[in-house]
C-alpha positions as CSV (number, residue, x, y, z in Angstrom):
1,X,6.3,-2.8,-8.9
2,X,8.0,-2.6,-12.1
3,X,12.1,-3.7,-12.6
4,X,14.3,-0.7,-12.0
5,X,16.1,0.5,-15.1
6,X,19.8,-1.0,-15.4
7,X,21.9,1.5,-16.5
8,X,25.1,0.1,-18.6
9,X,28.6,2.0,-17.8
10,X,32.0,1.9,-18.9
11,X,35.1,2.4,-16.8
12,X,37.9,3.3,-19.1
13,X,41.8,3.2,-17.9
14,X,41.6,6.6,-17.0
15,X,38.8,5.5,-14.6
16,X,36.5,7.9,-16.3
17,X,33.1,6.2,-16.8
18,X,30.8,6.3,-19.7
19,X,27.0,5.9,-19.3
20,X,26.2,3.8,-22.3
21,X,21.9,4.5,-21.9
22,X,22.6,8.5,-21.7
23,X,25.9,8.6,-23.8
24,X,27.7,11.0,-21.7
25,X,30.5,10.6,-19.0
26,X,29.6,10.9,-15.6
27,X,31.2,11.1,-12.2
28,X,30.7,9.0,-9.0
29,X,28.4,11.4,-7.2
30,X,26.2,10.8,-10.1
31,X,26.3,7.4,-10.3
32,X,25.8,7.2,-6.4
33,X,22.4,9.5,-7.3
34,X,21.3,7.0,-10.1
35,X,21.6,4.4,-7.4
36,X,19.5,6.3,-5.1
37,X,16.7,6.5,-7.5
38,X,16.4,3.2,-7.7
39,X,18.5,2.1,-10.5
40,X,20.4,-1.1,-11.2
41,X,24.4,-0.3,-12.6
42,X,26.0,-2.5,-14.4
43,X,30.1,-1.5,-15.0
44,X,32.4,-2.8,-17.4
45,X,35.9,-2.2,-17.8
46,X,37.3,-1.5,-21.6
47,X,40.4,-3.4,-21.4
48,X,39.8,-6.5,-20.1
49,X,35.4,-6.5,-20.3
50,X,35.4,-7.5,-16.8
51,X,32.4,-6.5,-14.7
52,X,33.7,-3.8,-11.9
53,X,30.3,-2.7,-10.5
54,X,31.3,-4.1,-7.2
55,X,34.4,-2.0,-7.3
56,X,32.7,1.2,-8.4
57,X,30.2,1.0,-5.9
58,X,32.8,0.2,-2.7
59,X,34.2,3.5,-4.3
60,X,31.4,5.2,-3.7
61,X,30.8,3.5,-0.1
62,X,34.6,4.6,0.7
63,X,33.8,8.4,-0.7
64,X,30.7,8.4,1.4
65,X,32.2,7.0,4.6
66,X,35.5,9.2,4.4
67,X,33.0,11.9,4.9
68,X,32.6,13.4,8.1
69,X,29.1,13.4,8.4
70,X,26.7,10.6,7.4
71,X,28.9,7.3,8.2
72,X,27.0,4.2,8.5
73,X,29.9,2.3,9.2
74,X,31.9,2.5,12.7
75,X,35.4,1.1,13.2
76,X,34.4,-1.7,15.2
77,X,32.2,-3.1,12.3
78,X,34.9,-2.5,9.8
79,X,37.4,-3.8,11.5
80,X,34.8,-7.3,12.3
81,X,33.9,-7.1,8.6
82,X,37.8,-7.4,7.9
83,X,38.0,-10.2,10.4
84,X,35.1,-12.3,8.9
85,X,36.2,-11.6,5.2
86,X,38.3,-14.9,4.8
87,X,36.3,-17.3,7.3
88,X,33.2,-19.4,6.7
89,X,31.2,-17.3,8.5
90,X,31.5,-14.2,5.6
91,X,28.8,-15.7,3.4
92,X,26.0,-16.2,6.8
93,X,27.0,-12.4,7.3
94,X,26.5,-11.4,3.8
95,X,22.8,-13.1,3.6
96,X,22.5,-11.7,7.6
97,X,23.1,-8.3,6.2
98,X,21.0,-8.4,3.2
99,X,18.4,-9.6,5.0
100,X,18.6,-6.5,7.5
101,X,18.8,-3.9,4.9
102,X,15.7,-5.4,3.2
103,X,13.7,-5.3,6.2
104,X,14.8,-1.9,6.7
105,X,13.8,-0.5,3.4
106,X,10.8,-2.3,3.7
107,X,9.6,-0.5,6.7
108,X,10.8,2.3,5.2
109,X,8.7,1.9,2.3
110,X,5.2,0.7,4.9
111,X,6.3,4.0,6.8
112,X,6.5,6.3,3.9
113,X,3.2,4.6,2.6
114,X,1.2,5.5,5.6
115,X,2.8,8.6,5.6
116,X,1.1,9.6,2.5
117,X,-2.4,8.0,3.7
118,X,-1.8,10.6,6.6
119,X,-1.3,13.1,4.3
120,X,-4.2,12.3,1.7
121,X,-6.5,12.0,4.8
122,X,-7.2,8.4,4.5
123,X,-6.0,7.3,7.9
124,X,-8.5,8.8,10.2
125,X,-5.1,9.2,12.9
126,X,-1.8,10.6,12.3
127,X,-0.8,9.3,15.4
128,X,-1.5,5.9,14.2
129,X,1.9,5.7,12.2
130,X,3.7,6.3,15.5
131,X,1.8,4.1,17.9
132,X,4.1,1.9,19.8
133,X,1.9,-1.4,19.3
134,X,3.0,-1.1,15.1
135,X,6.7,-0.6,16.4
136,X,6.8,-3.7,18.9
137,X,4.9,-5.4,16.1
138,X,8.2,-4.2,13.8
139,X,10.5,-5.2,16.0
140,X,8.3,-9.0,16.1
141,X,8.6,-9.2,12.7
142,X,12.4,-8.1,12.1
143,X,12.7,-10.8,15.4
144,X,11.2,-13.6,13.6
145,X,12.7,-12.7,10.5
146,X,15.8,-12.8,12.5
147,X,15.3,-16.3,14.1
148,X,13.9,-17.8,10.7
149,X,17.7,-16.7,9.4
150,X,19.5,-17.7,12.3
151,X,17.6,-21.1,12.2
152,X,18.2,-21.9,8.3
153,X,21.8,-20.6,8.4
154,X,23.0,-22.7,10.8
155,X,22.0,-26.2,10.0
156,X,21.2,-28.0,13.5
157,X,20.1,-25.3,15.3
158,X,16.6,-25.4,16.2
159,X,13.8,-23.3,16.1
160,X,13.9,-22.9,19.8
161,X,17.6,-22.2,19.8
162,X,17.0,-19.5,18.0
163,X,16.8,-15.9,19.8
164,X,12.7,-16.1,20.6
165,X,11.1,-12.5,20.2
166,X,10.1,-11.3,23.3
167,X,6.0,-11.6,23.8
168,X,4.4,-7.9,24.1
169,X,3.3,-6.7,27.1
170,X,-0.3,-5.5,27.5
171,X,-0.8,-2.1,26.8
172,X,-1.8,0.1,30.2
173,X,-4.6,1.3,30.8
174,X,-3.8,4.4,31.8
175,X,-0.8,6.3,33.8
176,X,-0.8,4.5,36.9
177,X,-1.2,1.1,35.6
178,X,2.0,2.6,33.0
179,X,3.9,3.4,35.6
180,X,3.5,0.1,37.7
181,X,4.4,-1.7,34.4
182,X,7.9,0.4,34.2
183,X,8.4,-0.1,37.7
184,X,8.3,-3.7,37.5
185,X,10.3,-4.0,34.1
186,X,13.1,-1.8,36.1
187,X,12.7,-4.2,39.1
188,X,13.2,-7.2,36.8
189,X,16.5,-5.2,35.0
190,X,18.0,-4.8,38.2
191,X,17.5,-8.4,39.2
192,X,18.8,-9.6,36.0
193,X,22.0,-7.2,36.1
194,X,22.8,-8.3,39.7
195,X,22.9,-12.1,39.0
196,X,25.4,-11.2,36.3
């Protein structure tokens, strides 16, 4: 997969920005729509030549969230992401969270791929893409992925100390054998719950 093109912009006082590659002005929706499609911004202010990209795209984030519909961020994780902004534990969150939106557009991507095999006719199934073994082997993966984090962000914790993914369970045989399997999971939830 080829680079993404970087696009070179210019934020004047007047907080108008200039898009160097195209030679034109543009606005922050625009920008935010470059950025969906995949390119790479680079901003510079005039005056002083300091890089603002960071500051442009929080912008946009603010724009986005101050919207009524289509916030990713709640409260709570605002107000934990103000908390953890000055402590030591800021930077484990940054690579934590980097690490979770790579894995998500990386399924995303797998998805969107056999989404297109469905729709060319080379997987034999549709049903395939929504099978529930691919999605507990997902959530394995984004587990272990997890742990692996966990494990090399914290130096001392082991492996084992690490949140383990859970082992699948056998896939039923048929609606009986299903239903015995939810029984006993709900069985094993309510003794769990009444220990706590």
């Amino acid at each position: 997969m080829s680079e993404p093109e970087t696009i070179e912009l210019r934020r004047y006082p007047s907080r108008k920005l200039y898009n160097k590659n195209a030679s034109s002005y543009v606005r922050l929706p625009e920008v935010a729509e470059m950025v969906r499609k995949g390119a790479n911004i680079r901003v510079e202010d005039t005056e002083t030549g300091e890089d603002v990209t960071r500051q442009v795209l929080l912008q946009i984030i603010m724009d986005q969230e101050g919207q009524q519909t289509g916030a990713m961020l709640s409260a709570d994780l605002m107000m934990d992401m103000i908390r953890l902004h000055q402590s030591k534990a800021s930077e484990m969150m940054t690579g934590l969270f980097e690490q979770s939106v790579a894995f998500v557009r990386t399924q995303q991507e797998q998805l969107a791929s056999q989404m297109t095999g469905v729709m060319s006719g080379a997987l034999p199934q549709p049903w395939n893409v929504f099978d529930p073994a691919a999605m507990q082997e997902m959530q394995r993966e984004y587990q272990k992925r997890l742990a692996s984090f966990w494990s090399g962000a914290m130096p001392g914790m082991t492996p084992a100390a690490a949140p383990a993914p859970k082992k699948a369970e056998p896939a039923p045989a048929n609606d009986a054998d299903e239903l015995k399997a939810l029984r006993a999971r709900l069985e094993e939830l309510e003794k769990r719950s009444a220990k706590k």
